[in-house]
Backbone as CSV, one residue per row, in Angstrom:
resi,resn,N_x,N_y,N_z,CA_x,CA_y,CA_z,C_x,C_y,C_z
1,UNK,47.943,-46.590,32.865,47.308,-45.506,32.136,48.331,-44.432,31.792
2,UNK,48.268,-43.713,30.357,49.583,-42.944,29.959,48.835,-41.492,30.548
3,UNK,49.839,-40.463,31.054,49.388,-39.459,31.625,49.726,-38.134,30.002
4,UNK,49.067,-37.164,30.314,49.369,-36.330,28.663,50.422,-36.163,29.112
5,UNK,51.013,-35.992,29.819,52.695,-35.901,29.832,53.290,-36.304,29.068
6,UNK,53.446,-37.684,29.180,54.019,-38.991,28.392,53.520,-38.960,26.740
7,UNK,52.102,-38.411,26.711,52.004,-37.925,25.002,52.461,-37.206,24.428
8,UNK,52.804,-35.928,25.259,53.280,-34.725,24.588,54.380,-34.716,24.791
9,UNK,55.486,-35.930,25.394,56.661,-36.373,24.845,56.911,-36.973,23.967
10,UNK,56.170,-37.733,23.638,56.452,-38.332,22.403,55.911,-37.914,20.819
11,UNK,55.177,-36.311,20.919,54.692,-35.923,19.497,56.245,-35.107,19.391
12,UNK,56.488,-35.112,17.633,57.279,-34.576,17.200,57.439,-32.886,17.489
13,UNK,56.199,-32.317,17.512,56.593,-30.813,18.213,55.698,-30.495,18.717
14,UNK,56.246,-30.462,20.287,54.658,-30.009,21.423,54.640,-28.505,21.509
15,UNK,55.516,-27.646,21.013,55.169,-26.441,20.665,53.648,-25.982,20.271
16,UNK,52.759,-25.292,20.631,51.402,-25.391,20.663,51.738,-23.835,19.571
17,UNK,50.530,-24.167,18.747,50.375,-22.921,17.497,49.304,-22.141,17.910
18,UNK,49.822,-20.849,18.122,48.676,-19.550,18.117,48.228,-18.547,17.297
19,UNK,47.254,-17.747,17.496,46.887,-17.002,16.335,46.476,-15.808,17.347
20,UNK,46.528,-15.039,17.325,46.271,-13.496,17.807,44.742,-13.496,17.336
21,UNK,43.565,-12.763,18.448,42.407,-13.115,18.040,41.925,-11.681,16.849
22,UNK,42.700,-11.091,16.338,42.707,-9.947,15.546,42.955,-10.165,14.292
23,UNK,43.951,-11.156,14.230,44.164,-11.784,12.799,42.713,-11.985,11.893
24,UNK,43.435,-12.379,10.775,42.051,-12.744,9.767,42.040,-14.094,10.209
25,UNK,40.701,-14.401,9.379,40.513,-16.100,9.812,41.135,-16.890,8.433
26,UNK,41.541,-16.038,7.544,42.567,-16.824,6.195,43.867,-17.015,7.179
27,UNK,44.628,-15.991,8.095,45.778,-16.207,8.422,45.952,-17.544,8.850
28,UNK,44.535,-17.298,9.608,44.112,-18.805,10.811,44.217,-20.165,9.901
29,UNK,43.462,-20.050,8.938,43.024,-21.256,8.098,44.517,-22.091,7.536
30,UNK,45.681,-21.076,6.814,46.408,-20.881,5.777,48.149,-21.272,7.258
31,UNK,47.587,-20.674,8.383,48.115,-21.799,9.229,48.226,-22.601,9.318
32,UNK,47.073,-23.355,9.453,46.900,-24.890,10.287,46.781,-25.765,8.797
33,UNK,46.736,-24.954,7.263,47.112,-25.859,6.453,48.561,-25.634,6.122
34,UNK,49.672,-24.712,6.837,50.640,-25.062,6.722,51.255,-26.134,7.610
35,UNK,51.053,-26.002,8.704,51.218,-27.291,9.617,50.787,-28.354,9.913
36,UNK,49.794,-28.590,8.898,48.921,-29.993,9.370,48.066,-30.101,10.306
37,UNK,47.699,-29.416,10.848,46.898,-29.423,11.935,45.495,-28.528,12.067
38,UNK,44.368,-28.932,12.799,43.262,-28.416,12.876,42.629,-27.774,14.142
39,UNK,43.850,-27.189,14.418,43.256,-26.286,15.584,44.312,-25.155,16.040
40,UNK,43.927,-24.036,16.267,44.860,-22.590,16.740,44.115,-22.273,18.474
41,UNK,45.462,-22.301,19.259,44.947,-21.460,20.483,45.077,-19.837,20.040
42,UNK,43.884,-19.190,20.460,43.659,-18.265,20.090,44.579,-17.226,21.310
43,UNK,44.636,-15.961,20.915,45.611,-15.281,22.193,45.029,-13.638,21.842
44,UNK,45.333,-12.953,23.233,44.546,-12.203,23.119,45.811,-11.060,24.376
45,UNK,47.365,-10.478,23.568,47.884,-10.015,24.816,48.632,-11.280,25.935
46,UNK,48.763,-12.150,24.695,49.719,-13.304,25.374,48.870,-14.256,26.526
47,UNK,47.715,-13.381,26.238,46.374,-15.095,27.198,45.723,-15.566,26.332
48,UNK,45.210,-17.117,26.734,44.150,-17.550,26.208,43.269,-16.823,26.210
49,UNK,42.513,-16.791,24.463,41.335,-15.883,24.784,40.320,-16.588,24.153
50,UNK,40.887,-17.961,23.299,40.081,-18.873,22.768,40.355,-20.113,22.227
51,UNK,40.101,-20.669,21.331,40.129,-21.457,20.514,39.789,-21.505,19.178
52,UNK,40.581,-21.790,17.439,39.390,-21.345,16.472,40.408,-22.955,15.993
53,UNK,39.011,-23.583,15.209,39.365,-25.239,14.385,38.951,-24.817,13.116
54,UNK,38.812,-26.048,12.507,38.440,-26.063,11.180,36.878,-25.965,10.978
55,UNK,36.598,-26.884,12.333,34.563,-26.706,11.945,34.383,-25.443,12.213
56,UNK,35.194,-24.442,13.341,34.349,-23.281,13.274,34.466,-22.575,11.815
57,UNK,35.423,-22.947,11.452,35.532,-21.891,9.938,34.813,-22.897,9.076
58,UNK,34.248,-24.074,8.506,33.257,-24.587,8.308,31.964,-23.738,8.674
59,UNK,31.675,-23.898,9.681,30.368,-23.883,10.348,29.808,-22.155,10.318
60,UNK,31.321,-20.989,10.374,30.586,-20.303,10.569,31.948,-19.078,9.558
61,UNK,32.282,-19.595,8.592,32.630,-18.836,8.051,32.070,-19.106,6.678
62,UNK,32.553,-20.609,5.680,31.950,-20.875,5.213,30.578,-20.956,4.462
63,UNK,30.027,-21.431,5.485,28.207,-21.733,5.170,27.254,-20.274,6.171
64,UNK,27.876,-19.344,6.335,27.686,-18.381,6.257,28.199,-17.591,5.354
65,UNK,28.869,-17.621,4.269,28.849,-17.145,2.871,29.698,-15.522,3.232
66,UNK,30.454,-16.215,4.488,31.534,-15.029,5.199,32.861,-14.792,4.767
67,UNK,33.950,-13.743,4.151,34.830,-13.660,3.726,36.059,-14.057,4.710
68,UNK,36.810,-15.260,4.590,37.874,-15.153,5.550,38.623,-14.431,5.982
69,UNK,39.135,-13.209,4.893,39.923,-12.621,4.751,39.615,-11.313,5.534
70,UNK,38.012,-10.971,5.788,37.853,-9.470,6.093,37.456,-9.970,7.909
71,UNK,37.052,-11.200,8.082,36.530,-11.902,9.357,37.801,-12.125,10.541
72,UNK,37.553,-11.489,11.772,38.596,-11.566,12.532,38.262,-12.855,13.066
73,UNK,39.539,-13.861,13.511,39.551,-14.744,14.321,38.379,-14.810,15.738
74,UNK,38.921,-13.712,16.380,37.794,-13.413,17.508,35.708,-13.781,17.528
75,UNK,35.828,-13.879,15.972,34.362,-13.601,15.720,33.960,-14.864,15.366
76,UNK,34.683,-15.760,15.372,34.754,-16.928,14.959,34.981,-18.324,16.260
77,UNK,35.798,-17.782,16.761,36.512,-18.237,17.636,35.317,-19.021,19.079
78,UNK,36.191,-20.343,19.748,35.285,-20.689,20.984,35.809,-20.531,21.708
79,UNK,35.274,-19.589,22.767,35.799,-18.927,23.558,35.983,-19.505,24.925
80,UNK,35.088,-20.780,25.149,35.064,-21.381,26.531,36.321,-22.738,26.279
81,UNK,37.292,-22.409,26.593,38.354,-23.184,26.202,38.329,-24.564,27.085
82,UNK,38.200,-25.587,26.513,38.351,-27.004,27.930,40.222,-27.018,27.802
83,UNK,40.722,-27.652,29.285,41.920,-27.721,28.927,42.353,-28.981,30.180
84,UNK,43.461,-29.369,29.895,44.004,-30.667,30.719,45.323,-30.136,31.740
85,UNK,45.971,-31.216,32.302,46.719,-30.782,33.099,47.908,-32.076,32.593
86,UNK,49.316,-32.073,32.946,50.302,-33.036,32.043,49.918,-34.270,33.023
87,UNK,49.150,-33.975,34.545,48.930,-35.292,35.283,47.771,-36.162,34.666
88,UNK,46.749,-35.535,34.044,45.601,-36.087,33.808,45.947,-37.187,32.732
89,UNK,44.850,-38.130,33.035,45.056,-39.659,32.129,44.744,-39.488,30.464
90,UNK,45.077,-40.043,29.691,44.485,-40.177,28.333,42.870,-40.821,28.262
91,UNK,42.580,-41.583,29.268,40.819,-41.540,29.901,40.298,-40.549,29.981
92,UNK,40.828,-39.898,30.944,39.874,-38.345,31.474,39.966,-37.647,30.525
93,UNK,41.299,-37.508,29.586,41.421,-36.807,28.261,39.692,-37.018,27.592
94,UNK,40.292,-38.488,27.160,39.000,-38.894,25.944,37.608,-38.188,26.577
95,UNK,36.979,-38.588,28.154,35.846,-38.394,28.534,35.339,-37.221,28.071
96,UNK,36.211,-36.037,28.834,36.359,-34.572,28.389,35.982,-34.314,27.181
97,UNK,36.515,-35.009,25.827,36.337,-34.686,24.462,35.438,-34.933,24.445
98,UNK,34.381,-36.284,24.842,33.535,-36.847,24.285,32.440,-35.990,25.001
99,UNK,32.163,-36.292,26.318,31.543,-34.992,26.880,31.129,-34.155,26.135
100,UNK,32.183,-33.180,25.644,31.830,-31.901,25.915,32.108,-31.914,23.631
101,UNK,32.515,-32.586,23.045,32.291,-32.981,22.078,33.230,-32.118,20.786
102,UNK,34.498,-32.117,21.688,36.042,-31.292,21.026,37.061,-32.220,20.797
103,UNK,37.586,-31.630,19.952,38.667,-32.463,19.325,40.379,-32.443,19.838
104,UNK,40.524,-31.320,20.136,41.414,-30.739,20.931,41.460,-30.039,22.491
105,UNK,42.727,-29.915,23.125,42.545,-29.754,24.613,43.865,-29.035,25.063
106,UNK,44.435,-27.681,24.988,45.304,-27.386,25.447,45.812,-28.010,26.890
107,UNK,47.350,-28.109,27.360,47.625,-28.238,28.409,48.526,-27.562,28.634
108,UNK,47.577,-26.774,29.944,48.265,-26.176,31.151,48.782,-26.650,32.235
109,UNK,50.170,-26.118,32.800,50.756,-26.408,33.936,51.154,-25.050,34.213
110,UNK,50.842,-25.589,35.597,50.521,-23.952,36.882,50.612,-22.903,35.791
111,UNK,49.274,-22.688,35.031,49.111,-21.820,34.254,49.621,-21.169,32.930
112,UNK,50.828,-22.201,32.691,51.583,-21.609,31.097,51.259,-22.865,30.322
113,UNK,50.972,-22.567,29.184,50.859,-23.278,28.260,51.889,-24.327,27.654
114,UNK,51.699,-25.521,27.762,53.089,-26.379,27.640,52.490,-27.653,26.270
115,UNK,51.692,-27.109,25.983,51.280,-28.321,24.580,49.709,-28.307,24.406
116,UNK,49.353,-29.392,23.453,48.051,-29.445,22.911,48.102,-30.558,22.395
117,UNK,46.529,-31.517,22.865,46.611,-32.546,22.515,45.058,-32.704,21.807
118,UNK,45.186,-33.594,20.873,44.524,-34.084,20.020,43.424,-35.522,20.284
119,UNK,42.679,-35.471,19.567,41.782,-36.988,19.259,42.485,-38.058,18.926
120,UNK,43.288,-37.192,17.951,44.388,-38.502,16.854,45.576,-38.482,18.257
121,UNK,46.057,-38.214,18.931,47.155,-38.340,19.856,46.664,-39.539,20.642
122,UNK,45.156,-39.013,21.065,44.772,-40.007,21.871,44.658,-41.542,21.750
123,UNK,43.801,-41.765,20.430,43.645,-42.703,20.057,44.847,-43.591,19.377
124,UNK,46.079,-43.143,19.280,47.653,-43.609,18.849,47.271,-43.793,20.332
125,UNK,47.921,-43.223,21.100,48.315,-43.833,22.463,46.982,-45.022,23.125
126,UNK,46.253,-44.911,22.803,44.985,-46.387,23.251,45.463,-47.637,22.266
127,UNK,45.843,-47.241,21.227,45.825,-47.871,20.109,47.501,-48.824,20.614
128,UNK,48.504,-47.900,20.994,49.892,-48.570,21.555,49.529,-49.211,22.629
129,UNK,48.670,-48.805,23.860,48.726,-49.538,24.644,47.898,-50.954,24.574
130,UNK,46.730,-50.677,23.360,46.418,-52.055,23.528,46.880,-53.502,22.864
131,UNK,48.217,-52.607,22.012,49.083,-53.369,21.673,49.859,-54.275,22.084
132,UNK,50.617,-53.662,23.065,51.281,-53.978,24.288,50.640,-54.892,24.981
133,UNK,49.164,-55.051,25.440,48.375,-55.826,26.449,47.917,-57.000,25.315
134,UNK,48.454,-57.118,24.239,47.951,-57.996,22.932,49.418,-58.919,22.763
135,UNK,50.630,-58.154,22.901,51.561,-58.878,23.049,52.158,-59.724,24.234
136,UNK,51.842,-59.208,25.387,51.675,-59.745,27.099,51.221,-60.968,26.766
137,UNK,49.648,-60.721,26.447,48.855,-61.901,26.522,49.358,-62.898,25.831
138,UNK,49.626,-62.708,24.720,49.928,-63.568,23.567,51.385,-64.626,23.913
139,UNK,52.542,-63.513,24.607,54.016,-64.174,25.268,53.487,-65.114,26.838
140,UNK,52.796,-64.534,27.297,51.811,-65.654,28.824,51.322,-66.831,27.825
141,UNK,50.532,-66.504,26.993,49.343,-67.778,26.228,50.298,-69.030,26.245
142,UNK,51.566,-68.090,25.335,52.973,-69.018,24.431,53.882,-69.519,24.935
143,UNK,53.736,-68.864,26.937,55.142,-69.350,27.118,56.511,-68.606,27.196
144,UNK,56.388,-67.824,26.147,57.599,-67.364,25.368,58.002,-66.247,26.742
C-alpha cells in the first residue's frame, strides 16, 4: 500500500497553494485557474482557517448570483478542514474522501503543512499499482 508520502513525492510541485481568507473569491478563482488546480488552503495569520474549491464558488457564489470580486474568500470558504498525515495509506486517503465526500485533503506533519493531495493523485497511484500487480501476474502466468 503507497503511503501519501510516496505521492507527494512523486507530484511535480507539493508546494500546497494558499489564499488569505480576506482575499476576493476572483483572486481565489483566477488562482487555481492559473495553476491548474481546484482547490486553495485557505489561511487566516499563517493557520489553517479553511478550505475554498471550485464547487464552493459554483455552489455558492455563482448560483447565488454573488459577485466574486466584492465576496471574501472567508464567506465562501469550508471551514471544517479533513486532513491526512504523510503515514496514512492511499486507502484511508480514498475512504476519508468518499466518506466525508471531498476531493482534496491537506497533509500535515506534526502540524506544518507539507502538501495536498487530490482524487486525481489518488486514483494515478491505484491506477500504477494495479498495473504493477497486472504485470507480476502476467511474468508468473508466462514464466518470463
Amino acid at each position: 500500500m503507497t503511503q501519501v508520502a510516496q505521492i507527494l513525492s512523486s507530484k511535480s510541485s507539493p508546494q500546497v497553494a494558499t489564499i488569505d481568507a480576506q482575499d476576493s473569491v476572483y483572486d481565489a478563482i483566477k488562482q487555481m485557474a492559473e495553476r491548474g488546480i481546484g482547490a486553495l488552503v485557505v489561511t487566516t495569520g499563517g493557520e489553517i482557517a479553511g478550505i475554498v474549491t471550485e464547487r464552493d464558488y459554483a455552489r455558492k457564489v455563482v448560483l447565488k448570483d454573488r459577485s466574486s470580486k466584492s465576496t471574501k474568500v472567508a464567506e465562501i470558504m469550508s471551514s471544517a478542514v479533513r486532513y491526512v498525515s504523510p503515514q496514512q495509506t492511499s486507502q484511508e486517503c480514498m475512504a476519508l474522501m468518499t466518506e466525508h465526500r471531498i476531493r482534496h485533503l491537506p497533509v500535515l506533519d506534526k502540524g506544518k503543512m507539507v502538501g495536498m493531495i487530490s482524487i486525481g493523485d489518488l486514483v494515478a497511484d491505484i491506477i500504477s499499482e494495479q498495473q504493477f500487480t497486472i504485470e507480476q501476474l502476467e511474468q508468473y502466468i508466462t514464466g518470463r
